[in-house]
C-alpha positions as CSV (number, residue, x, y, z in Angstrom):
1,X,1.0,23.1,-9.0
2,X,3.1,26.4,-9.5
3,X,3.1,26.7,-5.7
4,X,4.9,23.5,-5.1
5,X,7.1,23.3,-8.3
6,X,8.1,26.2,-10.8
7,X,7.1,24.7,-13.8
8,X,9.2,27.1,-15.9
9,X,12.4,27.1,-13.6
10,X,12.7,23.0,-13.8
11,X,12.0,23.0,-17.4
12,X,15.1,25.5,-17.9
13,X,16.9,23.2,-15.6
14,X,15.9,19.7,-17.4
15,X,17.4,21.6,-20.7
16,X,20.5,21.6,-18.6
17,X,20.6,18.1,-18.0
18,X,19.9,17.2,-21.8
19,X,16.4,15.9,-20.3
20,X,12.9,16.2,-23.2
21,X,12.7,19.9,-24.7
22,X,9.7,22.1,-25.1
23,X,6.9,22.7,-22.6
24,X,6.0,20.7,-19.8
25,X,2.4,19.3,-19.4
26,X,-0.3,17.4,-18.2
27,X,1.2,17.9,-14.6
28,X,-0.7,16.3,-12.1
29,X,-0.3,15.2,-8.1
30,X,0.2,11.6,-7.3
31,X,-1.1,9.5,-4.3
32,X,1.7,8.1,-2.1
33,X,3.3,7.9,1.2
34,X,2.0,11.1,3.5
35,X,5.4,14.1,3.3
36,X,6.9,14.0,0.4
37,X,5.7,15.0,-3.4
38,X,5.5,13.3,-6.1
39,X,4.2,15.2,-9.5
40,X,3.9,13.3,-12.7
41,X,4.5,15.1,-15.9
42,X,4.9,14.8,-19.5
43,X,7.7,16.9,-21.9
44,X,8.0,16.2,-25.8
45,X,5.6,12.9,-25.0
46,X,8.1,11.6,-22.4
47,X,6.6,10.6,-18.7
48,X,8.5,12.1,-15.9
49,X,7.9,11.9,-12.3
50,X,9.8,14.4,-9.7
51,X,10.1,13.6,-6.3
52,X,10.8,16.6,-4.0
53,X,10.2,16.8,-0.2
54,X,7.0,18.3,1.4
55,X,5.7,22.0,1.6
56,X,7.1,23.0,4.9
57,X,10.4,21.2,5.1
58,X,11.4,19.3,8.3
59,X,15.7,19.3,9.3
60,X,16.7,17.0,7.3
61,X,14.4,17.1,4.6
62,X,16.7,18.2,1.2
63,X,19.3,15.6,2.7
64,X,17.1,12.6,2.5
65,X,16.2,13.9,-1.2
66,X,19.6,13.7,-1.9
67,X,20.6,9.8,-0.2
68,X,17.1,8.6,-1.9
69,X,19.0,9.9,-5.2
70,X,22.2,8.4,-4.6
71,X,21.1,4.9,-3.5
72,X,18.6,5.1,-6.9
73,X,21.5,5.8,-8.6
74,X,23.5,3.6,-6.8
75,X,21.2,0.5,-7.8
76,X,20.7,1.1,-11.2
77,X,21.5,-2.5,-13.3
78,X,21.0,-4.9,-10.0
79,X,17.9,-7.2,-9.1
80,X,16.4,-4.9,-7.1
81,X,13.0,-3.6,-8.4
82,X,13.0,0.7,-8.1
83,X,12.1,3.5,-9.7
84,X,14.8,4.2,-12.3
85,X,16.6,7.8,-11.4
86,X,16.5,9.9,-14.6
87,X,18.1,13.1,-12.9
88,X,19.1,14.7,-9.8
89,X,19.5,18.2,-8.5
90,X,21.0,18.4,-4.4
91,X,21.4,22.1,-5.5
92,X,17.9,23.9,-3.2
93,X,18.4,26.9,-5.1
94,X,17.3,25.9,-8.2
95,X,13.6,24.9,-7.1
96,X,14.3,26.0,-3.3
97,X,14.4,22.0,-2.4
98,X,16.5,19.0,-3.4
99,X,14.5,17.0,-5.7
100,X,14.6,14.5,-8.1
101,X,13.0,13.0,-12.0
102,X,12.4,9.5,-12.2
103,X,10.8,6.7,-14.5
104,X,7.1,6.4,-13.8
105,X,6.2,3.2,-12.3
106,X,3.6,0.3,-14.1
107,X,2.0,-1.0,-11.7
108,X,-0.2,-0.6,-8.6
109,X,0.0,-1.1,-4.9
110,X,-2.0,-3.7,-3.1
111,X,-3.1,-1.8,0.5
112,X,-5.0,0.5,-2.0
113,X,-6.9,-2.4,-3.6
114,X,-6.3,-5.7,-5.7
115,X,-7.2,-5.2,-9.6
116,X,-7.7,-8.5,-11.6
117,X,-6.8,-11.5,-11.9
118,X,-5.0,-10.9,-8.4
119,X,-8.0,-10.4,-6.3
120,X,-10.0,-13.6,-7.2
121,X,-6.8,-15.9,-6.8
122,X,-5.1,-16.9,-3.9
123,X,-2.4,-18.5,-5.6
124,X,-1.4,-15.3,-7.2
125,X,-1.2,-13.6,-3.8
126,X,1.1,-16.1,-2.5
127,X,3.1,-15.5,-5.0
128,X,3.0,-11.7,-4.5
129,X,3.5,-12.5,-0.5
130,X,7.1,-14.3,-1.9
131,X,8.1,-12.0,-4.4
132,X,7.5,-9.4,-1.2
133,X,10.7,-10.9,0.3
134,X,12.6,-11.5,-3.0
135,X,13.3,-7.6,-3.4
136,X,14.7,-7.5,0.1
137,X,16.4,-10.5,-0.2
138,X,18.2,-9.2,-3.3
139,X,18.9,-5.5,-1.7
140,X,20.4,-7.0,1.3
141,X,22.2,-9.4,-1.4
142,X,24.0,-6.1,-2.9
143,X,27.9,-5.2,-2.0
144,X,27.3,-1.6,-0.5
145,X,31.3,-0.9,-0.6
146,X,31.6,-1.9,-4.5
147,X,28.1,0.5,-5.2
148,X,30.1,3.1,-3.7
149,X,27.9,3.6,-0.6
150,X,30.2,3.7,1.9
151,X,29.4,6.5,3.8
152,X,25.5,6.5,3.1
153,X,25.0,5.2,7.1
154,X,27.0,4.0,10.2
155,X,27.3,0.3,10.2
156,X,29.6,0.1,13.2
157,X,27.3,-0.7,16.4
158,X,24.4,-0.5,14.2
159,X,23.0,-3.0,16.4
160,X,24.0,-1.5,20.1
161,X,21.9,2.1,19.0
162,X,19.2,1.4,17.8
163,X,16.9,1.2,21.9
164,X,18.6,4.3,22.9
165,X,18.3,6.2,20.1
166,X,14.5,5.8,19.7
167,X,14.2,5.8,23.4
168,X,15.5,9.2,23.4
169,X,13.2,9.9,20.4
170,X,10.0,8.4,22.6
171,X,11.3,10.5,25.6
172,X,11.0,13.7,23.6
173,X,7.5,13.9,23.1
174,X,7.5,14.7,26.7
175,X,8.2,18.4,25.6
176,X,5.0,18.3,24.3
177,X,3.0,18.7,27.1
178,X,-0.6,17.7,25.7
179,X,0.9,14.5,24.6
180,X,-0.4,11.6,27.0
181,X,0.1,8.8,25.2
182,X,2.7,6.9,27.1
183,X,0.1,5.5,29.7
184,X,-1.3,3.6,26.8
185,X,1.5,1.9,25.5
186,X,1.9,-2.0,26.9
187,X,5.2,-2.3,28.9
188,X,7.4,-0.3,26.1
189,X,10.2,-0.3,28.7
190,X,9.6,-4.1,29.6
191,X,10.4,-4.1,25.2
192,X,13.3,-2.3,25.3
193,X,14.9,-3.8,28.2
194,X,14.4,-7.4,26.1
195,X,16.0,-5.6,23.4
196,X,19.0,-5.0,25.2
197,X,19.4,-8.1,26.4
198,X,18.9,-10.5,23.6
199,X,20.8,-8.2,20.8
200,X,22.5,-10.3,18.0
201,X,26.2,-9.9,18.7
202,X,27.1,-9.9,15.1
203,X,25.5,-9.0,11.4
204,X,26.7,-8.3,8.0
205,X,26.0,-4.8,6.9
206,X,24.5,-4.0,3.6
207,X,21.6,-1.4,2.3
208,X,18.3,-1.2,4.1
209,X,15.4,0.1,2.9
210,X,13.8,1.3,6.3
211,X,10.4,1.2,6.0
212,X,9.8,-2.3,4.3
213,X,6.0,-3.5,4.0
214,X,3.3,-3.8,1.7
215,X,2.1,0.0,1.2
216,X,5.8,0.9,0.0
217,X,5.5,-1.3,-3.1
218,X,4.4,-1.6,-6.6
219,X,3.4,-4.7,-8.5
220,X,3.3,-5.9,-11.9
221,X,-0.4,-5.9,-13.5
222,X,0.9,-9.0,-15.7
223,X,2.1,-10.7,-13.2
224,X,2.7,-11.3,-9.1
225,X,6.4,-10.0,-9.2
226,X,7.3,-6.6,-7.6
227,X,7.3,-4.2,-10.1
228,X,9.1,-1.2,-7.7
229,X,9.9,-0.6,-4.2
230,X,9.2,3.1,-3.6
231,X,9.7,5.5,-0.7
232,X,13.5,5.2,-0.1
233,X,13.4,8.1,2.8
234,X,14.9,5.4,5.3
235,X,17.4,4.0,3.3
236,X,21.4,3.7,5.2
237,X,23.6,0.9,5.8
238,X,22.7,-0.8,8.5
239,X,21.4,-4.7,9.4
240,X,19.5,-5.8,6.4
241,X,17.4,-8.6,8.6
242,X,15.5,-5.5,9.8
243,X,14.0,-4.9,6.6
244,X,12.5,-8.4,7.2
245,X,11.9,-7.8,10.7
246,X,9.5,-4.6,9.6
247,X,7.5,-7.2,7.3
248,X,7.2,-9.5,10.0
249,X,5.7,-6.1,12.6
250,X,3.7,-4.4,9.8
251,X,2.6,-7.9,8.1
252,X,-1.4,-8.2,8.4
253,X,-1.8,-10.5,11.4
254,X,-6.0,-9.9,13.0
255,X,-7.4,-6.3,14.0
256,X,-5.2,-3.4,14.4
257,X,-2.4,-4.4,11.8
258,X,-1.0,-1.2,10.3
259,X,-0.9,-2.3,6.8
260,X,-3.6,-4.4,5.1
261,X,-4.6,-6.0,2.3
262,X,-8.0,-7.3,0.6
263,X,-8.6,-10.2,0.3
264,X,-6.2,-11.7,2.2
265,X,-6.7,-15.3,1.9
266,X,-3.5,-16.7,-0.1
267,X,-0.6,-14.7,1.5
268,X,1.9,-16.2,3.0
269,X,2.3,-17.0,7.2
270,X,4.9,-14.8,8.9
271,X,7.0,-18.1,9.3
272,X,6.8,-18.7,5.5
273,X,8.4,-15.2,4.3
274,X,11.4,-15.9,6.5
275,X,11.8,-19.4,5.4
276,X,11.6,-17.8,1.8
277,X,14.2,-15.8,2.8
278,X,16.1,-18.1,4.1
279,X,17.0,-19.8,1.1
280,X,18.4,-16.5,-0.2
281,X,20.7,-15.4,1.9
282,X,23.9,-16.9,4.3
283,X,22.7,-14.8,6.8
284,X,22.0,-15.8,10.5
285,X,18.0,-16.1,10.8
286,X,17.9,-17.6,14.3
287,X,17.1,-14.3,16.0
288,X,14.8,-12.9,13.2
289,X,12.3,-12.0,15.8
290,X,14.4,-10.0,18.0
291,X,14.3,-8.3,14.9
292,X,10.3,-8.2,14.4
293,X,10.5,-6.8,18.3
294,X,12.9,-4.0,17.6
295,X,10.5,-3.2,14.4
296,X,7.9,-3.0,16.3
297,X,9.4,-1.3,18.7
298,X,10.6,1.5,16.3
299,X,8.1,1.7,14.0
300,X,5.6,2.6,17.0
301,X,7.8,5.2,18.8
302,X,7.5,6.7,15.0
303,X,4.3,6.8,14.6
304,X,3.6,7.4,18.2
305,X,5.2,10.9,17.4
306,X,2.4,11.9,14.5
307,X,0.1,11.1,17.9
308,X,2.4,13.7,20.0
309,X,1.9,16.5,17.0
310,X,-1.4,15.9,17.1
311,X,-1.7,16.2,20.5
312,X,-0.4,19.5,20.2
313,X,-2.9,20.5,17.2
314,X,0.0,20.3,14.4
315,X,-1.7,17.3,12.6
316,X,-4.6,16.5,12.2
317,X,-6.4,14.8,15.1
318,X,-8.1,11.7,14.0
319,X,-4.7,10.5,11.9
320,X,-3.1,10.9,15.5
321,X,-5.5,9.1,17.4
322,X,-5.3,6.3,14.7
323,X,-1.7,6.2,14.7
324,X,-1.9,5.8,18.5
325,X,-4.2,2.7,17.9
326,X,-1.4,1.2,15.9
327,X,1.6,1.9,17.7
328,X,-0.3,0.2,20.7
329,X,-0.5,-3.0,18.2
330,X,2.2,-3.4,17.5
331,X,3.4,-3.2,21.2
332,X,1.2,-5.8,22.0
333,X,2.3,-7.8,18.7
334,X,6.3,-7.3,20.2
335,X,4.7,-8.1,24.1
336,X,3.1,-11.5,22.1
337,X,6.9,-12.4,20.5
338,X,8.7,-11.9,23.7
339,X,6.5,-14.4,26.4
């Protein structure tokens, strides 16, 4: 652990910040999400965990530590469900990365398995399925501007960027010349030409999480009520309906879904989270899956990009090859939505 976090250093710095005293302890790694770390600690009998971004740092990896920080902060004493900040330090020098202490989390997350009384009742995981939507409904619900997030992401044309920019992003991994993957994808230009030409023309801005689905939650063990959502690296200010457009593309739906969960029987339909979140919100729902589409659409040119590295022998092969498999699913899942 001394090679990812100076144990000593942070302690001086937690004395700083008026944060536990004495040594800290029982330091261990925790599962969750594939960059960024997450060590759990304990100092004078008080559970920490720190959040700080991976081993060998990507461009803009100290500055998403940072907006994850802010928006934690930001959302502190609102409905949302998240890991309560307890500190934050945007300074790299102290532990050579941004990084930040929050409240350990109560609860477990269900693509990793089901515990007890939620696995042997599907009424409990419709329940879950709701409460799935009831945290984004409440964090598109929040007034960005009065949380003092203005300036956290561009809301103007929000909208009118998002094809080219992760067109440009797909068109990149052509510099990487083992990467052959675009001969697989199903008609990804037919996708972002439908795009284009069915865009809402308006949308209310608020706070997005970015990467909303199933394996970047927590739930209660008491009850089927979100106890966090975690992973905050996509967070900006953009159209909140594409938090539940990203449900809809990563929502379990046959073979080759990205996220799953077992059992699945009691879940909710695709068409029954939306009309949950319909009662929630005044937003305009009629295009919601020009929104699933553009999720889709984005979330495979991401992953698609782990395929490229791996192409190239910078990841590891058979997590490239299987991220492949699911950015061609969900193609075919946006191909399905559009005829």
């Amino acid at each position: 652990m001394e090679t990812l976090v100076d144990l000593a250093v942070l302690a001086n710095w937690m004395d700083t910040q008026g944060v536990g005293a004495g040594p800290i302890e029982n330091v261990q790694r925790l599962a969750g999400g594939t960059q960024n770390i997450l060590l759990k600690f304990t100092r004078a009998g008080r559970a920490f965990v720190l959040r700080r971004p991976p081993p060998v740092l990507r461009a803009n990896s100290n500055e998403t530590m940072r907006r994850e920080a802010r928006v934690l902060a930001a959302i502190k004493g609102t409905p949302v469900p998240h890991p309560e900040l307890i500190a934050a330090c945007a300074d790299e020098a102290v532990l050579g990365t941004a990084f930040y202490l929050m409240e350990p989390i109560d609860g477990f997350n269900p693509s990793t398995g089901l515990p007890e009384p939620f696995r042997s009742s599907p009424e409990l995981r419709r329940e879950m399925g709701l409460s799935l939507v009831d945290g984004i409904a409440a964090l598109g619900a929040l007034d960005y501007i009065a949380l003092g997030l203005t300036g956290l992401g561009k809301p103007d044309n929000y909208l009118e960027r998002q094809v080219s920019r992760w067109k440009a992003q797909l068109e990149s991994y052509a510099e990487v010349p083992e990467w052959d993957g675009l001969k697989d994808l199903p008609d990804i230009g037919g996708v972002s030409r439908w795009l284009e030409e069915h865009r809402p023309q308006t949308f209310q801005p608020g706070i997005i999480h970015g990467d909303y689905h199933l394996a970047n939650v927590m739930y209660r063990f008491d009850t089927p009520r979100l106890a966090a959502i975690v992973d905050w690296e996509l967070t900006t200010i953009g159209d909140p309906l594409l938090d539940l457009g990203w449900l809809l593309a990563t929502w379990p739906e046959g073979e080759g879904s990205t996220v799953t969960v077992t059992p699945w029987e009691g879940f909710p339909s695709a068409d029954e989270l939306v009309a949950h979140y319909a009662k929630q919100t005044t937003r305009d729902l009629s295009q919601i899956h020009w929104y699933g589409v553009l999720a889709c659409y984005k979330l495979g040119i991401i992953l698609e990009g782990t395929y490229a590295r791996a192409c190239a022998g910078k990841a590891p092969r058979a997590t490239g090859d299987q991220l492949h498999a699911s950015t061609i699913g969900l193609l075919e899942r946006a191909n399905r939505w559009i005829n």
